[in-house]
Every structure is written in C-alpha cells, then in structure tokens.
C-alpha positions in Angstrom: 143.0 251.4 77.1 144.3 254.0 79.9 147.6 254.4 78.2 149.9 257.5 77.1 149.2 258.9 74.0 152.9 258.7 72.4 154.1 261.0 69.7 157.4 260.9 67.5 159.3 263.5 68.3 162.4 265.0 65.8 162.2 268.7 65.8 160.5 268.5 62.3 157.5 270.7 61.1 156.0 267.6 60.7 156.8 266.0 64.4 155.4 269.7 65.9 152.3 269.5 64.3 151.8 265.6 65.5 152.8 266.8 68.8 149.9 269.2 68.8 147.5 267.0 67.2 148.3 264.5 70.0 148.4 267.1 73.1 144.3 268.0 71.4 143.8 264.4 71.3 145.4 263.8 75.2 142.9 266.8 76.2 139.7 264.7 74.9 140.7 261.4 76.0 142.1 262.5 79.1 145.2 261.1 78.9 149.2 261.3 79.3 151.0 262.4 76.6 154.4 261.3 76.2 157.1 263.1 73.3 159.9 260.2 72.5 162.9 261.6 70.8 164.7 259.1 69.3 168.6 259.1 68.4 170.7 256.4 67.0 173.4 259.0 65.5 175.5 259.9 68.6 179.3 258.6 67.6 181.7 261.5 69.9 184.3 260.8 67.0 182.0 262.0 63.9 182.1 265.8 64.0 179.0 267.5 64.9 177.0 264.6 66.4 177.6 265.8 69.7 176.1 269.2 68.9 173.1 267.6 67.2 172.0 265.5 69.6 172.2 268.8 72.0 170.0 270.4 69.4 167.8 267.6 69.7 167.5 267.4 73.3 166.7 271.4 73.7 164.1 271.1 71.0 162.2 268.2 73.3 162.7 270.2 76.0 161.0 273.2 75.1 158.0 271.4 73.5 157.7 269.6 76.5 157.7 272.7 78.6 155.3 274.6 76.3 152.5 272.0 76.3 153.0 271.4 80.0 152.2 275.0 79.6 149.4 274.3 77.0 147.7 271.1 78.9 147.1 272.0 82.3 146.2 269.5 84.8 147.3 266.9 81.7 150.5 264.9 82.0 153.8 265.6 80.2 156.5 263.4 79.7 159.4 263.5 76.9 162.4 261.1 76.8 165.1 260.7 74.9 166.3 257.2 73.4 169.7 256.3 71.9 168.9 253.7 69.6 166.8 253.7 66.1 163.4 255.2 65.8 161.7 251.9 64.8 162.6 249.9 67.6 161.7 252.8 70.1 158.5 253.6 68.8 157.1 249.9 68.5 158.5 249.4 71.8 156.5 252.5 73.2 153.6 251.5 71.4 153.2 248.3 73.5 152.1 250.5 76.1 150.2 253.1 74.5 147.2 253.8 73.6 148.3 255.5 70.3 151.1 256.0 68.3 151.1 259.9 66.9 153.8 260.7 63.5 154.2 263.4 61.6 154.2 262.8 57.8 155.6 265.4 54.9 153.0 266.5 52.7 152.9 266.3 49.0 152.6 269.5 48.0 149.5 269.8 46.4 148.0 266.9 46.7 147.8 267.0 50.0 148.8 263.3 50.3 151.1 261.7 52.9 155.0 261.1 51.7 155.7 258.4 53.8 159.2 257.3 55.1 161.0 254.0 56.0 160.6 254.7 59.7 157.0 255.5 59.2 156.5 252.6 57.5 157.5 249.8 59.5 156.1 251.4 62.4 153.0 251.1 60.8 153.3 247.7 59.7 154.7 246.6 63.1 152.9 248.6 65.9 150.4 247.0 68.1 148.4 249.8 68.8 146.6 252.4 66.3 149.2 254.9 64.6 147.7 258.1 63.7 149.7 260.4 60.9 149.7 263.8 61.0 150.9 266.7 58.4 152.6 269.8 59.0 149.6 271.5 57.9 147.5 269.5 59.7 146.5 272.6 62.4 143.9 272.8 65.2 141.4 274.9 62.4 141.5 272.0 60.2 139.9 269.1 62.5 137.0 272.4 62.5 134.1 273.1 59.9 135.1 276.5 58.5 132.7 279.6 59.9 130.1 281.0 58.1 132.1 283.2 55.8 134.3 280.1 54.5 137.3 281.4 57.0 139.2 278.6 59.3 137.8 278.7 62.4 138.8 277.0 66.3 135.1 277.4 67.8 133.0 275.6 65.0 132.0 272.1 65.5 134.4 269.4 64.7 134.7 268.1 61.2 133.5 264.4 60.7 135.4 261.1 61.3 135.1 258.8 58.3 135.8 254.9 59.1 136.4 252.8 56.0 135.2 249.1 56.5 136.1 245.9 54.7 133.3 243.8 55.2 134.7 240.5 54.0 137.1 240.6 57.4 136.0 241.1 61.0 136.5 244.7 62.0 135.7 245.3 65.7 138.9 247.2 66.8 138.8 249.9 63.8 135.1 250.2 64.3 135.2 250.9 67.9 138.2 253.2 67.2 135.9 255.2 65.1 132.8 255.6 67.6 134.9 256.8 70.2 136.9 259.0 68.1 133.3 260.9 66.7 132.1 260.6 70.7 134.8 262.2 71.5 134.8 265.4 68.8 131.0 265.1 69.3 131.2 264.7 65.5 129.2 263.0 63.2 130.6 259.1 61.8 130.4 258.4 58.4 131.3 254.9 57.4 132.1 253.8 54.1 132.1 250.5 52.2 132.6 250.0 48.8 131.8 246.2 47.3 132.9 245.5 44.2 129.9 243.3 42.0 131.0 239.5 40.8 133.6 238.9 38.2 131.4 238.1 34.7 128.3 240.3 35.9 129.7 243.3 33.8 128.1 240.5 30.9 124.8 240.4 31.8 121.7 241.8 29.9 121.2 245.7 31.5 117.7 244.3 33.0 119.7 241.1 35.2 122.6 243.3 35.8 120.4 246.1 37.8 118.4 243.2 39.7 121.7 241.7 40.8 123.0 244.9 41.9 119.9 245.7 44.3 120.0 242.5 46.0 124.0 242.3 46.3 123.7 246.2 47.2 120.6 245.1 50.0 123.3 242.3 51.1 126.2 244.6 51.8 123.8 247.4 53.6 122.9 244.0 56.0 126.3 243.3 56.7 127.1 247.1 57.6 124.6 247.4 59.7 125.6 244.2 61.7 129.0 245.1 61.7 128.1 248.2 63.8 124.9 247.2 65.5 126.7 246.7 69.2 129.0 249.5 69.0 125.7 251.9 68.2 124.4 250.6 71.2 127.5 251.8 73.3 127.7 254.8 71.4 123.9 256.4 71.0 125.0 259.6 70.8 127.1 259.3 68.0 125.3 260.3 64.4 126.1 257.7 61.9 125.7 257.7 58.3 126.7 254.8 56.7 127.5 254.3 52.7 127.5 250.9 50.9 128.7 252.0 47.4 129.9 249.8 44.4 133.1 250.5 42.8 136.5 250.2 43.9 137.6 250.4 47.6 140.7 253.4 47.5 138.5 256.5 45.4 135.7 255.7 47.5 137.5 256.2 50.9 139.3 259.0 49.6 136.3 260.9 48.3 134.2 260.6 51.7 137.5 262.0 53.6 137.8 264.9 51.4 136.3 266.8 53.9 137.0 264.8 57.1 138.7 265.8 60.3 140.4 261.9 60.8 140.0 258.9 58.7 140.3 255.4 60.0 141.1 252.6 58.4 142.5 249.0 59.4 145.5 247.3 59.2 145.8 244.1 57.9 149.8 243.7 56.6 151.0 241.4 54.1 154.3 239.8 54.8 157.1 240.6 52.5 160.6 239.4 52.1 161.7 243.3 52.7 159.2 243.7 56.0 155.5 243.7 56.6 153.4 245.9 53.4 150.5 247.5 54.0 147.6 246.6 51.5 146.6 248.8 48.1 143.6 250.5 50.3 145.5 251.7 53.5 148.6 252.7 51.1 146.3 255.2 49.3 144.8 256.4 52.2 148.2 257.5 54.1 149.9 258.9 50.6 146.4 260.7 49.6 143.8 261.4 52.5 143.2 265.1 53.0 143.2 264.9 56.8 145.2 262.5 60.0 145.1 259.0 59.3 144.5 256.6 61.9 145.4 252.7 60.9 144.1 250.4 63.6 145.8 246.9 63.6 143.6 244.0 64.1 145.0 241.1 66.4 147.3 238.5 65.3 145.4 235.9 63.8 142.6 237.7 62.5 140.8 236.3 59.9 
C-alpha cells in the first residue's frame, strides 16, 4: 500500500516520540508522513479552550516544520481536526498505510498503559496501528555497541512476529517480512501450541511421544504459513520457534529484546465496543519495544 504513514498527534511525550518513530519509519518505506491533531474541546464560551487549541495548533506546527527539516526530499503534512480523536484517526486510517500512537509507559515494567482512544482505535482501524512509548528513541530499534552503550549506527534490533496457527495469518505475516527487509533485520517468529486437554494424564513415556509428533505438526504448519512470503523475501533471516506453553509469556519473552513486535488482530465484539483478545492485550500493556497489531479482513476465519 502507497499510503501516508499517519501519526496521532497531541503535543504529548508520548505523541513526539510516535512522531519520530513514524518520520524513521516514512524514511524506510518511502513514504508520506502525515501528523493529525485532533480537537473536539474548542467551546469560545469555556475559558481557556481558545488558548488551548492555539497551544495545540503551534505545537503541530513546529513538529511539522522540524521533520520537514529532518526528512528531506520526504513529504510532510499535519492537519488539524475538530471533532474526537477516534473518529479522526479511523477515518485517516482508511487511507493509510499505518496508524502511528504514542502510548504512556508503565514505569518499570516497561509495558504499554493504554487509553480509551487508543483502544478503540485499535479495535476499529483497518490498517496496522503501531504503538510507540515515550522512551521508545531511535537507539532502541539499534543493538547496543560493543561496550553495552546505546548506539544509532549498529544494526537494527530484530522484529518478532507472533503467529496463531489455528487462523489464517497472511496480512501480519507479510507485515512482518517487510518490516525485517526493511531494517535489514533478522525475523524471529514465534508460536506457542498449547498440548490436548487430558494429555497432562498420560504415563511420562506417551506424554513425550505425543509431544514430538504434535511438536513436528506445529513446525509443519509454520513453515507453510511462511513458505510464499520467504520466497518474496529471500533476504530476510528467519528463525522460527514452535514452543509449547502458553501463547502471552512466550511472545513476550522473544520481544524482550526486539526492535517491533507484531501481532494480529482478531477483536471480539463486546456490548461496550470491539475487545482485543488475552494475547494482543498482553502484548500492548507488556512488550518492551513498538507494537504493531495488524487486522485481518472482515470475515476472516
């Protein structure tokens, strides 16, 4: 998809360090980036809304001017929206290629704290949203240098792509290739099967055989899963994991030291609004690094 990379944009810690996530991201993909401010809360007869929204507006306009500045020969757009973030961010998404958010951290745990607008964006968008900390810098998508110190020049840090093998996963798969192509970065993919209910019963002998052959199954079914997309990507260095045990330690162990995780998005309908499953909730509160969560197409099994 040729369209603008779009990133939230509130004048937050967190919004300027998806902003520069994003303008890194426009660079590789070579792509528009496009800052959308959104602001429901101007009322002329509440005191001070005025002078916020100015605040607002001169905030976009100076990161607009400084990665202009930053992102020659790259195109820069920002626009400001009077109505709720939500709305304007799934309705930019339509045409985007991603969505880009900043997220507060949580402390340390390094974990996502994820708010309502964030939320059903996530659940709603029909493109890939991507969530970025405020400590989320350009030294910590690198591999530190030699002496342990952050770096800008060392290679890329690893994408990690978390599968669910029981669904089709096409569009989070080929997110992840071109992602790793991109950073010239090594793909590590990650499923994690969990063995039949009432096998935890069987004699110690029958429990290992069953394991092996469910174990040989699931590596068969990874390997299929990304056979065409290798084929696109050659390049790419793939190490793939088939582990049993549950699904949310797994991931988040193989992104400890990752420079983006992906996941997919499959939501569960909710009287409140769409709800993202146990595994994807895990990964934006918890992963160590930028989350992408790549929907799958209406109807997908």
């Amino acid at each position: 998809m040729d369209g603008p990379i779009v990133v939230g944009f509130d004048g937050s810690p967190e919004s300027l360090a998806a902003a520069d996530w994003a303008a890194r991201e426009a660079l590789r993909c070579r792509l528009p980036l496009e800052l959308v401010q959104a602001w429901p809360w101007t009322q002329p007869h509440v005191l001070g809304s005025e002078e916020a929204e100015r605040w607002g507006r001169q905030r976009l306009a100076e990161r607009e001017t400084g990665l202009r500045a930053a992102l020659p020969g790259i195109e820069v757009r920002a626009v400001h929206v009077p109505d709720a973030a939500p709305a304007v961010l799934e309705a930019a998404g339509r045409a985007a290629t991603m969505l880009v958010l900043g997220s507060r951290g949580l402390g340390p745990f390094r974990g996502f704290l994820i708010g309502s607008v964030s939320q059903e964006v996530l659940g709603r968008a029909g493109c890939p949203v991507v969530l970025v900390r405020a400590d989320d810098t350009a030294p910590a998508e690198h591999l530190p240098a030699a002496g342990g110190e952050p770096s800008a020049v060392t290679p890329l840090r690893e994408v990690v792509l978390g599968l669910d093998l029981r669904h089709r996963c096409d569009e989070p798969v080929a997110f992840a290739f071109r992602s790793a192509a991109l950073r010239s970065a090594p793909l590590r993919v990650v499923h994690a099967w969990a063995p039949p209910h009432g096998s935890e019963h069987l004699a110690a002998v029958a429990a290992r055989s069953l394991a092996r052959d469910l174990s040989a199954v699931e590596r068969r079914s990874l390997a299929d899963a990304l056979g065409p997309v290798r084929e696109r990507y050659p390049q790419v260095e793939v190490v793939g994991e088939v582990t049993p045990g549950s699904a949310a330690p797994t991931l988040l162990a193989a992104a400890a030291q990752a420079g983006l995780l992906v996941i997919g998005r499959r939501t569960r309908r909710a009287s409140a609004g769409p709800r993202l499953g146990p595994v994807a909730h895990a990964a934006i509160h918890h992963a160590p690094c930028p989350v992408a969560v790549v929907p799958y197409p209406a109807g997908r099994p």
